[in-house]
KEKE-3310 file (N, C-alpha, C; in steps of 0.2 Angstrom, whole numbers, plus 5000, padded with zeros to 4 digits):
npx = (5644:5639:5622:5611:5594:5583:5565:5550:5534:5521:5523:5540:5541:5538:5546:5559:5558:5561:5573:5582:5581:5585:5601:5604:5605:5618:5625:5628:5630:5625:5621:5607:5599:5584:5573:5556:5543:5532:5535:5550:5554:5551:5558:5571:5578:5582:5572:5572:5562:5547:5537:5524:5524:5529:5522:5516:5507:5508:5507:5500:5499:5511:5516:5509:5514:5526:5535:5536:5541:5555:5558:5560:5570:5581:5584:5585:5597:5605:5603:5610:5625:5624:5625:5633:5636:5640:5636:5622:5605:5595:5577:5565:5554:5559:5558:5561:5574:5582:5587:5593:5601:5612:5617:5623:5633:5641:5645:5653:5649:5644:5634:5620:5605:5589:5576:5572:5568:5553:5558:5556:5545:5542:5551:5564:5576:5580:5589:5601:5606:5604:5616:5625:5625:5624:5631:5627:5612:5599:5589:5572:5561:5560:5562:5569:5582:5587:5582:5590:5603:5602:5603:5618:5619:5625:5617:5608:5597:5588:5577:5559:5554:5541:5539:5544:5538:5525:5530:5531:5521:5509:5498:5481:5465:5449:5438:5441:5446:5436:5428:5434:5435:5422:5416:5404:5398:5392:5394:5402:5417:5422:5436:5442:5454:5462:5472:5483:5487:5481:5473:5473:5465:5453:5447:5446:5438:5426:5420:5421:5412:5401:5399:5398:5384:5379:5380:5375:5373:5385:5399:5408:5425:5436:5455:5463:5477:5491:5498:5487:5473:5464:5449:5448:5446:5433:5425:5422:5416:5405:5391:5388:5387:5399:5415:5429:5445:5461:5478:5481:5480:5485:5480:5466:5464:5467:5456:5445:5434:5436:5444:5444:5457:5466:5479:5496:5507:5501:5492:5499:5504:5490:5488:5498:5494:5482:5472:5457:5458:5450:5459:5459:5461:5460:5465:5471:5461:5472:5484:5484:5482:5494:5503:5498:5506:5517:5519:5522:5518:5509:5501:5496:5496:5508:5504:5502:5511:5523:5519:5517:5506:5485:5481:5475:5460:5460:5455:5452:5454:5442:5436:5434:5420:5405:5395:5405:5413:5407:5402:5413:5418:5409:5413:5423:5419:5415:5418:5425:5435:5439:5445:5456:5463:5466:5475:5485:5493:5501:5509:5517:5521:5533:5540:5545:5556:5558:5558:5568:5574:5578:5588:5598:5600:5606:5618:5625:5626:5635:5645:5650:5656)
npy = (5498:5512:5517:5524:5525:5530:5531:5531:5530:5520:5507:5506:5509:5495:5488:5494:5490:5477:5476:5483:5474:5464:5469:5471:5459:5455:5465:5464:5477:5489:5504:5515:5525:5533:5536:5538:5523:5519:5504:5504:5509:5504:5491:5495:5506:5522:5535:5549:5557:5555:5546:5550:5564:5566:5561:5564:5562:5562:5575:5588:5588:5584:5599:5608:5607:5610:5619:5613:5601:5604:5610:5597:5590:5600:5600:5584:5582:5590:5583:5569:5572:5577:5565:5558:5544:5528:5522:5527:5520:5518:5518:5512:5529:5539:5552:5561:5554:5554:5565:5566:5559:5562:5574:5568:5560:5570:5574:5563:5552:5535:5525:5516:5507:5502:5494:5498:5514:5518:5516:5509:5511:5525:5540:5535:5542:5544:5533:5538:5545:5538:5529:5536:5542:5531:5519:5505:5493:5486:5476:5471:5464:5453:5457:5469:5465:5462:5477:5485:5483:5482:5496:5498:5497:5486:5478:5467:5456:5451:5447:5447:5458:5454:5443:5437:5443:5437:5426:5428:5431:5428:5412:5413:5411:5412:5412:5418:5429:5437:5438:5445:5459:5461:5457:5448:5433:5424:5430:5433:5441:5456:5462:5480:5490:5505:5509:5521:5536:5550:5558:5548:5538:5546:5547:5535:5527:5533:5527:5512:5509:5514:5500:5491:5491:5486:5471:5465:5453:5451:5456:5472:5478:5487:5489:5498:5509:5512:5525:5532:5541:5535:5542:5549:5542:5536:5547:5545:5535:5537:5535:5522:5505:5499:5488:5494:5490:5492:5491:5478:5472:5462:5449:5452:5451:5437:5429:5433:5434:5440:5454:5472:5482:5497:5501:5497:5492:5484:5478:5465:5462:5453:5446:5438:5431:5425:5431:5434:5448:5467:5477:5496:5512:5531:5544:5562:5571:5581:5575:5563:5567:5571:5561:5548:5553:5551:5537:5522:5509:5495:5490:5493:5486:5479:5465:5462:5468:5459:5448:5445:5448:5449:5449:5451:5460:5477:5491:5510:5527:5535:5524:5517:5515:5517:5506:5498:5490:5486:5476:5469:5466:5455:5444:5439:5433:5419:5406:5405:5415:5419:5406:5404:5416:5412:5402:5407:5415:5405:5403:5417:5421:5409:5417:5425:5424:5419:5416:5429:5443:5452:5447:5446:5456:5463:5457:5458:5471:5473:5465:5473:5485)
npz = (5700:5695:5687:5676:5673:5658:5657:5649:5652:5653:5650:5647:5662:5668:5658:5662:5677:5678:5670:5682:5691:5687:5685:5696:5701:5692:5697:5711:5720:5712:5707:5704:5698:5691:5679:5678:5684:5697:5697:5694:5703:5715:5713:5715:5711:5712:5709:5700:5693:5689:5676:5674:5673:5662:5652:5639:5623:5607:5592:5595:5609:5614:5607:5615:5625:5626:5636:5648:5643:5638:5650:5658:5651:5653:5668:5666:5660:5670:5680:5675:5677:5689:5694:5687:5682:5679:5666:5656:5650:5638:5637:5624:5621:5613:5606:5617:5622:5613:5612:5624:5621:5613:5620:5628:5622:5620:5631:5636:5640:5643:5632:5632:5623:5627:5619:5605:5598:5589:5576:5563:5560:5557:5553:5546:5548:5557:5563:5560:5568:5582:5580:5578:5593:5601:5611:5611:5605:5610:5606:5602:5596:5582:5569:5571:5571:5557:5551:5556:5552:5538:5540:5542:5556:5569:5578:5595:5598:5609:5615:5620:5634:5639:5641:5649:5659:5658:5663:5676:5682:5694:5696:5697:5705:5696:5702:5716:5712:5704:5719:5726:5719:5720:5707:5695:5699:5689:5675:5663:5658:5649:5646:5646:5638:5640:5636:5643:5647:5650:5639:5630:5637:5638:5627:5622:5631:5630:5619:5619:5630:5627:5616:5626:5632:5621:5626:5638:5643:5647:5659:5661:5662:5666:5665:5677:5672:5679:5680:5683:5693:5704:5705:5692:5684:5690:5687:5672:5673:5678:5674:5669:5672:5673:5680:5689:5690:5696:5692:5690:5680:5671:5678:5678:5665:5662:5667:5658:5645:5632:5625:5624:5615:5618:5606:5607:5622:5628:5615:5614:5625:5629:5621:5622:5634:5630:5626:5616:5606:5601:5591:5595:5591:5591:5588:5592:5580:5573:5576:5573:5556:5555:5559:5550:5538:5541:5545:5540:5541:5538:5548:5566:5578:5590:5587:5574:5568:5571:5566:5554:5546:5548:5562:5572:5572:5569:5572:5567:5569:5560:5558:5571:5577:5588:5583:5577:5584:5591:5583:5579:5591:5594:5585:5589:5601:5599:5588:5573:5571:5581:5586:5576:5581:5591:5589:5582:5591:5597:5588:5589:5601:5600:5589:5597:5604:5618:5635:5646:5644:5651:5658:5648:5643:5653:5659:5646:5645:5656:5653:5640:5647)
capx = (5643:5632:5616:5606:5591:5576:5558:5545:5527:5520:5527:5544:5542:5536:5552:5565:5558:5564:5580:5584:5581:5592:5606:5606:5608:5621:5631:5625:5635:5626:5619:5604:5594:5581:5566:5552:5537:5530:5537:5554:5556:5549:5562:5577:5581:5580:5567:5572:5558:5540:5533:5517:5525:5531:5518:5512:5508:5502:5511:5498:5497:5519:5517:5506:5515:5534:5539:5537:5548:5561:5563:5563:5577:5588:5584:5589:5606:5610:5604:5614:5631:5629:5627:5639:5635:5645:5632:5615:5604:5588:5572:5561:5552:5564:5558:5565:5581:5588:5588:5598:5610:5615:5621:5627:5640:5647:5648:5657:5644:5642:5626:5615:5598:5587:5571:5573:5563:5551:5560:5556:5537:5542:5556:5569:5582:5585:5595:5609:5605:5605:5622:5628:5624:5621:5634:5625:5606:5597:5582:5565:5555:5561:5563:5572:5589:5588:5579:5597:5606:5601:5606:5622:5621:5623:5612:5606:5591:5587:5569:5556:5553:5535:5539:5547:5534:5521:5534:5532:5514:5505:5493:5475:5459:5445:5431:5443:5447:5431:5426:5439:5434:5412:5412:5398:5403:5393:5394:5409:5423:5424:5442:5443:5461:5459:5477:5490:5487:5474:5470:5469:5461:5447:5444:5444:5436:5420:5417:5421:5406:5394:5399:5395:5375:5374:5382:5371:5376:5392:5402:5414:5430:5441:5459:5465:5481:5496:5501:5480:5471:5455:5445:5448:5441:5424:5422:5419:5410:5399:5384:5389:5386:5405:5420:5435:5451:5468:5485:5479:5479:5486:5474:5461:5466:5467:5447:5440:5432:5441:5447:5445:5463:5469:5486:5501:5509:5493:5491:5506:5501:5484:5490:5504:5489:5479:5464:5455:5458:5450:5464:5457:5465:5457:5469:5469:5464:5479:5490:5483:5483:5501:5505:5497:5511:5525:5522:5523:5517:5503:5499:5499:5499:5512:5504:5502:5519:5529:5518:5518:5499:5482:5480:5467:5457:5461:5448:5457:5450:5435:5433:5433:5414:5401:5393:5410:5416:5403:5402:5421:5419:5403:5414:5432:5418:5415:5417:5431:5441:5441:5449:5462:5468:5473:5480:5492:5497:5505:5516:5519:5525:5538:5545:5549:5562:5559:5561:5574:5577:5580:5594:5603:5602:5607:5625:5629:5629:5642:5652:5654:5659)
capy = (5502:5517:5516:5530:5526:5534:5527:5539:5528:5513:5500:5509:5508:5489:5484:5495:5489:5472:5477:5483:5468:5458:5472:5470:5450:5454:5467:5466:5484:5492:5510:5514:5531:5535:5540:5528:5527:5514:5500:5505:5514:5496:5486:5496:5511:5529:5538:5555:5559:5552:5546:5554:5571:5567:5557:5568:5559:5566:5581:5594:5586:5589:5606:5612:5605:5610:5621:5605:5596:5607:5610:5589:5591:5602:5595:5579:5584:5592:5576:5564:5576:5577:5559:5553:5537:5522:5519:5529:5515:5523:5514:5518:5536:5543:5560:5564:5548:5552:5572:5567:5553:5566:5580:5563:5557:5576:5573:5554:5544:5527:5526:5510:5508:5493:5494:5502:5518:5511:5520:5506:5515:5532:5542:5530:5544:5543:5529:5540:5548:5531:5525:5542:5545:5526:5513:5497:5494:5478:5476:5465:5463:5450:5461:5473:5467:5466:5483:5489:5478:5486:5502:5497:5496:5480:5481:5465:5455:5448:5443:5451:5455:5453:5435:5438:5448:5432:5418:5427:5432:5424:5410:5415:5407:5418:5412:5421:5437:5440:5439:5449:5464:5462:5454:5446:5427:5422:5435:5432:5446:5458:5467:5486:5492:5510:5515:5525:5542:5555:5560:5542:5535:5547:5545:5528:5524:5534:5523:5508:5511:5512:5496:5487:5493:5479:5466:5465:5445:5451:5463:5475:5478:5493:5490:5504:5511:5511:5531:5539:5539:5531:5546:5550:5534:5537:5552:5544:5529:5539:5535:5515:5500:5498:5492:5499:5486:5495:5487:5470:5470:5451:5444:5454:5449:5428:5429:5436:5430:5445:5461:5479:5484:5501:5500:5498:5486:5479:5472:5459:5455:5454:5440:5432:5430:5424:5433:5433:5454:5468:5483:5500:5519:5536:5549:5569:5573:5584:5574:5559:5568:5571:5553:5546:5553:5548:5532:5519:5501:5490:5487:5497:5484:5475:5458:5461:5470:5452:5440:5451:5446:5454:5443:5454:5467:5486:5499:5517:5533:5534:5515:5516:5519:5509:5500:5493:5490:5480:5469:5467:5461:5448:5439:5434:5430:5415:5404:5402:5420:5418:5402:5408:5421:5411:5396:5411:5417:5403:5406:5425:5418:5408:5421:5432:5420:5415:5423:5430:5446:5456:5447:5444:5463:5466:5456:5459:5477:5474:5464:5478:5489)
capz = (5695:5693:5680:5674:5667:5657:5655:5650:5652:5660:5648:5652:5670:5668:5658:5670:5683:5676:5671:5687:5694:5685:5683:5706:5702:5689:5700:5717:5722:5707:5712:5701:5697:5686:5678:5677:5689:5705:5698:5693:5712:5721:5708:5717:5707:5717:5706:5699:5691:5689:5672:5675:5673:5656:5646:5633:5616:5600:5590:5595:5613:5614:5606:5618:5633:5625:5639:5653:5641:5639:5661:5661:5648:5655:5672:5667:5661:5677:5686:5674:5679:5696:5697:5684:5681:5670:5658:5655:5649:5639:5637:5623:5624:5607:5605:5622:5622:5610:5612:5628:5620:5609:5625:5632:5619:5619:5637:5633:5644:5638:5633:5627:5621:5629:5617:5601:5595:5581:5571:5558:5558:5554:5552:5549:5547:5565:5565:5559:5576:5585:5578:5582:5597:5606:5610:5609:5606:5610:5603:5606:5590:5579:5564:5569:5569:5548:5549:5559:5549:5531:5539:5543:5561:5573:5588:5599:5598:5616:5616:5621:5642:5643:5642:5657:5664:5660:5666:5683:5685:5699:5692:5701:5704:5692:5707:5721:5709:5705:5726:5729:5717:5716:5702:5697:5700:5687:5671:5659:5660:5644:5649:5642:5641:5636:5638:5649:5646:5652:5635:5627:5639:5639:5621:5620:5635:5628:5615:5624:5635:5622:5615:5633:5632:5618:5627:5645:5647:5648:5663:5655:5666:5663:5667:5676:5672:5687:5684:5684:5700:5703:5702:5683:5681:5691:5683:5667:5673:5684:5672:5668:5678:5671:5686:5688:5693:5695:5694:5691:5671:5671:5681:5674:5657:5663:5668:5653:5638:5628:5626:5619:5617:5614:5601:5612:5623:5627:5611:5615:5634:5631:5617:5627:5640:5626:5625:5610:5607:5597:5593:5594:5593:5590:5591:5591:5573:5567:5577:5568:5551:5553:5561:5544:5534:5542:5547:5534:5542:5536:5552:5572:5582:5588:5588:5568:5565:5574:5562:5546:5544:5549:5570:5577:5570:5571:5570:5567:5568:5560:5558:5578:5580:5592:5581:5572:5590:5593:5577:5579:5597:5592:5580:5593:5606:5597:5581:5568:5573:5589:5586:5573:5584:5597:5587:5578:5597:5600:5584:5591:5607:5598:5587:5602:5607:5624:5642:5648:5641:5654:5661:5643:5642:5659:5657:5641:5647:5660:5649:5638:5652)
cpx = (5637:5630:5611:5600:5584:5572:5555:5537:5527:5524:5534:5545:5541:5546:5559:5564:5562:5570:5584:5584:5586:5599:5607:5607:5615:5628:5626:5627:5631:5619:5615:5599:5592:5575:5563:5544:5536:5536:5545:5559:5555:5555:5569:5580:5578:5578:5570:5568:5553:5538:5527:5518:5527:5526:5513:5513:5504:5507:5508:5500:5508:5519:5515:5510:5524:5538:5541:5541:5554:5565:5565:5567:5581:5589:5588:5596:5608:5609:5609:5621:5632:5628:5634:5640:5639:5642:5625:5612:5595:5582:5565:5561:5560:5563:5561:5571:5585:5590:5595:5604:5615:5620:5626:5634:5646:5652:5654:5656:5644:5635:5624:5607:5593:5578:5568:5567:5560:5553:5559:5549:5538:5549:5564:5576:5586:5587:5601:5611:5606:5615:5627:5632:5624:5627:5632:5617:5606:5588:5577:5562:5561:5566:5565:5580:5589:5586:5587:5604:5609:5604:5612:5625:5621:5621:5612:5599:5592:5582:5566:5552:5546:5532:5540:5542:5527:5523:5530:5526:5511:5498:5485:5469:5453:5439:5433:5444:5440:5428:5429:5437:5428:5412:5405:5400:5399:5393:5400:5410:5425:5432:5443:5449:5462:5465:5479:5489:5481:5470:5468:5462:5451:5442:5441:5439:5428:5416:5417:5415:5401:5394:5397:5389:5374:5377:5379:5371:5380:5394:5408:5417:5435:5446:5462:5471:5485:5497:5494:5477:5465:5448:5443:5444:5434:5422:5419:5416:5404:5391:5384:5387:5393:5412:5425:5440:5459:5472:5485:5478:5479:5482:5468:5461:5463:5459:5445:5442:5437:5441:5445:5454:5464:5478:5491:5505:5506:5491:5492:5504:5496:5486:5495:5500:5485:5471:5464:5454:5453:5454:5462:5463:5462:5461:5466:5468:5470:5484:5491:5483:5491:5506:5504:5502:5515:5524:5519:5520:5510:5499:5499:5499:5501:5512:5504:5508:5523:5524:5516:5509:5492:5478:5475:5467:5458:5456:5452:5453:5443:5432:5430:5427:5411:5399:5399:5413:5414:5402:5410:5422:5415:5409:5422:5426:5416:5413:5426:5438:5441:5445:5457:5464:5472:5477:5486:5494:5501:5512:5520:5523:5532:5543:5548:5555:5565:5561:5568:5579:5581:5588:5600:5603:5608:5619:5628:5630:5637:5647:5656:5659:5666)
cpy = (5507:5519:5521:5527:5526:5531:5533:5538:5522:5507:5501:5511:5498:5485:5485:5491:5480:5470:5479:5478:5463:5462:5473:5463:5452:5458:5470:5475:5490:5500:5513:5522:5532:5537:5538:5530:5519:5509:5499:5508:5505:5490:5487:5504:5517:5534:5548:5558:5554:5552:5550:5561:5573:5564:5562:5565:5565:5572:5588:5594:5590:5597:5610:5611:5607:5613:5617:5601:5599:5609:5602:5589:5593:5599:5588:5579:5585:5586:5571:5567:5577:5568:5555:5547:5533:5521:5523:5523:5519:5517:5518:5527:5541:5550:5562:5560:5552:5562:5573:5565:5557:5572:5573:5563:5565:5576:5566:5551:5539:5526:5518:5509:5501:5497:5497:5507:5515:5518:5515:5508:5523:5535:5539:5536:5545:5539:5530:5543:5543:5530:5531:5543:5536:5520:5507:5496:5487:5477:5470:5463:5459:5451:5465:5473:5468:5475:5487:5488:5483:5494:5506:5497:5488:5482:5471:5461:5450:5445:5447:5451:5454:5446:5432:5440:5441:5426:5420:5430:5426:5420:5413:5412:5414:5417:5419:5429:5441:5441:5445:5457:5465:5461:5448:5438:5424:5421:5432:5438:5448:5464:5472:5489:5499:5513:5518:5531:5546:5555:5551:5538:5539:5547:5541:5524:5524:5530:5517:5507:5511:5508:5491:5487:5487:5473:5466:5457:5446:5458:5465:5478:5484:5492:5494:5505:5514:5520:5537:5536:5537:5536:5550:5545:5535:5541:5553:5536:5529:5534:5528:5512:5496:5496:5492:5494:5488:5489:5479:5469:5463:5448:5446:5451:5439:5427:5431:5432:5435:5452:5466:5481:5493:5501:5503:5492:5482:5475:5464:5458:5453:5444:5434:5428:5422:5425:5435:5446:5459:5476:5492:5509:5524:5540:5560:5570:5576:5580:5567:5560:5567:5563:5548:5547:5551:5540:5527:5511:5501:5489:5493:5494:5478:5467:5455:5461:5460:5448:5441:5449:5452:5445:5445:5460:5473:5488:5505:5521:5534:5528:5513:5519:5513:5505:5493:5489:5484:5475:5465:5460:5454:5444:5435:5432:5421:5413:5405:5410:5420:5412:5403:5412:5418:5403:5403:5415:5415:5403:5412:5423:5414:5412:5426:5430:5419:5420:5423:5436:5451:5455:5446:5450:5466:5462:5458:5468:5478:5471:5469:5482:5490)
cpz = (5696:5690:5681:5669:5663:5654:5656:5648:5655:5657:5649:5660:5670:5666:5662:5674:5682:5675:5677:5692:5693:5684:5691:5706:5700:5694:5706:5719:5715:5711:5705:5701:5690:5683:5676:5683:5694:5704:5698:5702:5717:5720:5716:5715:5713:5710:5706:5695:5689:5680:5671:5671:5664:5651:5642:5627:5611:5598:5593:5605:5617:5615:5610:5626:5633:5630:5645:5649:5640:5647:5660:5658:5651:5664:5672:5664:5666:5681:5683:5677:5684:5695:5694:5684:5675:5664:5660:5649:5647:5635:5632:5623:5620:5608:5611:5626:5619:5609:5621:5627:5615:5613:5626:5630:5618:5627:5640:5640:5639:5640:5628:5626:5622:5628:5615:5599:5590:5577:5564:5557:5555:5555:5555:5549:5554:5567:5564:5564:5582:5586:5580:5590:5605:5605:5607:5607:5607:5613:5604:5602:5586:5572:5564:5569:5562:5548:5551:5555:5541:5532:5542:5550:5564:5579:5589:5600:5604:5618:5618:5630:5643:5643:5648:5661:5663:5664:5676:5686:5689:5697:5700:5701:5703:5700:5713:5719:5711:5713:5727:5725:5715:5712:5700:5696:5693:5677:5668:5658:5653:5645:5642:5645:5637:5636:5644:5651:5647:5646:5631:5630:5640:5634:5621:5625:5635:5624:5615:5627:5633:5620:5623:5634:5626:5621:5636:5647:5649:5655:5660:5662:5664:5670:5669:5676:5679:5689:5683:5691:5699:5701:5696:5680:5681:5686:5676:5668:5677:5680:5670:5676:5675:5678:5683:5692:5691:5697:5697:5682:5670:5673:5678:5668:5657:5665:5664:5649:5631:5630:5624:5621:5615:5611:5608:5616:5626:5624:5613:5622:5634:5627:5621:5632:5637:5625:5617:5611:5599:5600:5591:5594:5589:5591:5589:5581:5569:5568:5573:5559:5550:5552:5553:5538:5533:5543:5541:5533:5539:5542:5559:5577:5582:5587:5578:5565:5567:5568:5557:5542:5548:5553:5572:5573:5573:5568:5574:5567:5568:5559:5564:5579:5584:5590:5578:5578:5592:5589:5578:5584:5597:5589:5585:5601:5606:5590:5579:5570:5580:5590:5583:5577:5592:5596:5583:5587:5598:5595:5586:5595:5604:5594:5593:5607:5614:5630:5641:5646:5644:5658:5657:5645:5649:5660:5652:5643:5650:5657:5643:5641:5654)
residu = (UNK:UNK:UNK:UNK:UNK:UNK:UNK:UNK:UNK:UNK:UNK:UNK:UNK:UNK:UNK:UNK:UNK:UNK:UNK:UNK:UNK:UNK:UNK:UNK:UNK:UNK:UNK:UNK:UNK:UNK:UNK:UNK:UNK:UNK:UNK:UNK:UNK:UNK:UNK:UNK:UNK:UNK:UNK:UNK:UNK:UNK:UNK:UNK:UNK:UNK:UNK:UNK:UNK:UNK:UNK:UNK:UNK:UNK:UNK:UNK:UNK:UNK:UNK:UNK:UNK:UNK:UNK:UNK:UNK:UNK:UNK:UNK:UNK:UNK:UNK:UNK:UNK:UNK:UNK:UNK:UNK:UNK:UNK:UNK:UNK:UNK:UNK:UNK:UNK:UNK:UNK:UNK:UNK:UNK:UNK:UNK:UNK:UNK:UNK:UNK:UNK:UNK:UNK:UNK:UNK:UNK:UNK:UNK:UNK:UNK:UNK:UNK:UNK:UNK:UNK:UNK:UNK:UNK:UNK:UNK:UNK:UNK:UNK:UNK:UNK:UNK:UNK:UNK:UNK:UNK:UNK:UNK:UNK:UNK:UNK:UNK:UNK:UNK:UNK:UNK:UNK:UNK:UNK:UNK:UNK:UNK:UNK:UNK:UNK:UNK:UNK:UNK:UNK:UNK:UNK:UNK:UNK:UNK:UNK:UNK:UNK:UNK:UNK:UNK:UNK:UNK:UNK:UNK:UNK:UNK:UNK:UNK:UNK:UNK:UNK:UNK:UNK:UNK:UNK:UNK:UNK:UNK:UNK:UNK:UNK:UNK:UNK:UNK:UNK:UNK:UNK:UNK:UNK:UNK:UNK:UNK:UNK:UNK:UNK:UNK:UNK:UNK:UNK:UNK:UNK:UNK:UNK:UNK:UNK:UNK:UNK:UNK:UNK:UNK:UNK:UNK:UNK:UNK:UNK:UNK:UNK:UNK:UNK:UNK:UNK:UNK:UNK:UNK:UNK:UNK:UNK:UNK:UNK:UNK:UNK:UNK:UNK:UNK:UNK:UNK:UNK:UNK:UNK:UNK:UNK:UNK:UNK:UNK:UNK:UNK:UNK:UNK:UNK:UNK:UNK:UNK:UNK:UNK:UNK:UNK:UNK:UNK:UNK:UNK:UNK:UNK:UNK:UNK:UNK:UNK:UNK:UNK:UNK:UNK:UNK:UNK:UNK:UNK:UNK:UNK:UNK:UNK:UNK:UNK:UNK:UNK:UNK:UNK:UNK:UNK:UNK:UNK:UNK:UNK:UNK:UNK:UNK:UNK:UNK:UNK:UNK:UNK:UNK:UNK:UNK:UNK:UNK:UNK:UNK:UNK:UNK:UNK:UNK:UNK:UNK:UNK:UNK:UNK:UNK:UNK:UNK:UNK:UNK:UNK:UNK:UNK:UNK:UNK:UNK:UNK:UNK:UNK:UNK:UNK:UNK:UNK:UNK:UNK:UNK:UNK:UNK:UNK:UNK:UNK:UNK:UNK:UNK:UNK:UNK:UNK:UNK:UNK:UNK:UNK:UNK:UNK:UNK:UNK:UNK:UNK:UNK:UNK:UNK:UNK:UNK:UNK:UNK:UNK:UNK)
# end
């Protein structure tokens, strides 16, 4: 069979890549194009277009970049149509899914959705655009089949793949990491995960930085992200004694004492790891102005949203300053939250209902077929 399908950031390259792996077990013969990035292309899939090119967040951040998204639009129609695939198969990355699964259904592709829009954050009226426009969905958070449920669709809950993506990390020895990257063998490891995105991470990674100048027992580690190159990095660690370790998150993660996260799906690996985290996000003012109206949760990340309580600390906006950053991270590097947060991890882990998600998705596809 032949599978179309779209990822539009790192954690959509991470779970493609995954799904296509299990969807070449399920149908050896399966012919695979998409949109995604490294790891999505090394999985097996023939890469039509690079994440990189499309990761623009934020409303002003879009608006300003609208004409690049509307060529990868029409781009990617003419690519689904010469290739003509069985099932386009879209991944996340709404604002521009669900603007294709709409041309799609007029074109009467079968389309399925493997890792719903949170549309249960904000603008639930596009699930009337979902049920519309999308054969099947099959969902990863716990809570959302009722949220689909109530609004009269039936989707698929599977578990969630970064259960997958821990079952099969490489255990490591922290003595040998550190050799291997100059760390100092015998400092304890503060891991700074400052996001995906050019602009996120330039934000976050500012006031990150400044929090590290009170903690000099400690070495602060910034996880680099898979689709920025190393030199964006230096360029804002030129004035630190701060290192820089690409495309090693997991293991980075497994030698530290804790975290800085920024919101995202960091929260959740960094948790499944079990590092003690704190959850950070600073966004464009206007785009955060607007984001605050729409979105309705108690909570932004997802280690909160899954256990409907308040697991690690978020500092938003203007709560996100150095000093709070730094009281924040004092208090999970030892004592009574630092323990709490990782005896409720292991509760997290159970609700997300056990590996294996990528390969339930990957048949129950073909069985609908």
């Amino acid at each position: 069979m032949k599978y179309y399908i779209i990822a539009g950031e790192a954690s959509g390259d991470l779970h493609g890549s995954n799904l296509i792996r299990a969807l070449k077990k399920e149908d050896p013969n399966a012919n695979i194009r998409c949109w995604g990035g490294d790891l999505m292309e090394e999985a097996g899939g023939t890469l039509a277009r690079h994440y990189k090119e499309m990761a623009f967040m934020g409303f002003l951040e879009v608006l300003l970049n609208l004409g690049t998204i509307l060529k990868n639009i029409r781009f990617c129609k003419e690519d689904i149509t010469k290739f003509s695939p069985d099932v386009i198969i879209f991944i996340d990355f709404s604002g521009f899914n669900l603007r294709i699964a709409q041309w799609a259904k007029t074109q009467n592709f079968t389309t399925n959705y493997y890792i719903s829009p949170q549309v249960w954050a904000s603008r639930a009226g596009r699930v009337e655009k979902i049920k519309r426009d999308i054969d099947h969905m099959y969902v990863i958070l716990p809570f959302e089949t009722e949220f689909y449920a109530q609004k009269g669709m039936e989707v698929t809950f599977v578990g969630h793949p970064l259960l997958d993506a821990m079952e099969n990390r490489p255990e490591i020895s922290s003595e040998s990491f550190r050799e291997a990257h100059g760390l100092d063998p015998k400092k304890p490891v503060i891991a700074l995960l400052p996001g995906s995105r050019k602009q996120e991470v330039s934000r976050m990674l500012a006031i990150m930085l400044q929090t590290s100048a009170d903690y000099p027992q400690y070495q602060f580690v910034v996880a680099g992200a898979p689709g920025l190159d190393a030199s964006f990095y230096k360029e804002i660690l030129k004035d630190s004694n701060v290192t820089l370790i690409r495309n090693k998150t997991y293991e980075l993660l497994s030698i530290s004492e804790a975290a800085l996260v920024t919101s995202g799906t960091a929260t959740l690996e960094t948790a499944l790891i079990g590092i003690p985290q704190v959850v950070c996000y600073k966004g464009n003012w206007l785009s955060y102005q607007i984001a605050k109206r729409l979105i309705t949760l108690n909570y932004i990340s997802l280690v909160n949203l899954i256990m409907g309580k308040e697991v690690v600390e978020e500092l938003i906006q203007s709560d996100l300053t150095p000093n709070n950053l730094s009281e924040s991270l004092r208090k999970i590097l030892s004592g009574p939250e630092r323990e709490q947060q990782i005896k409720d991890y292991q509760e997290l882990k159970e609700k997300l209902g056990g590996p294996g998600a990528s390969r339930k998705t990957a048949r129950l596809i073909l069985e609908k077929m």
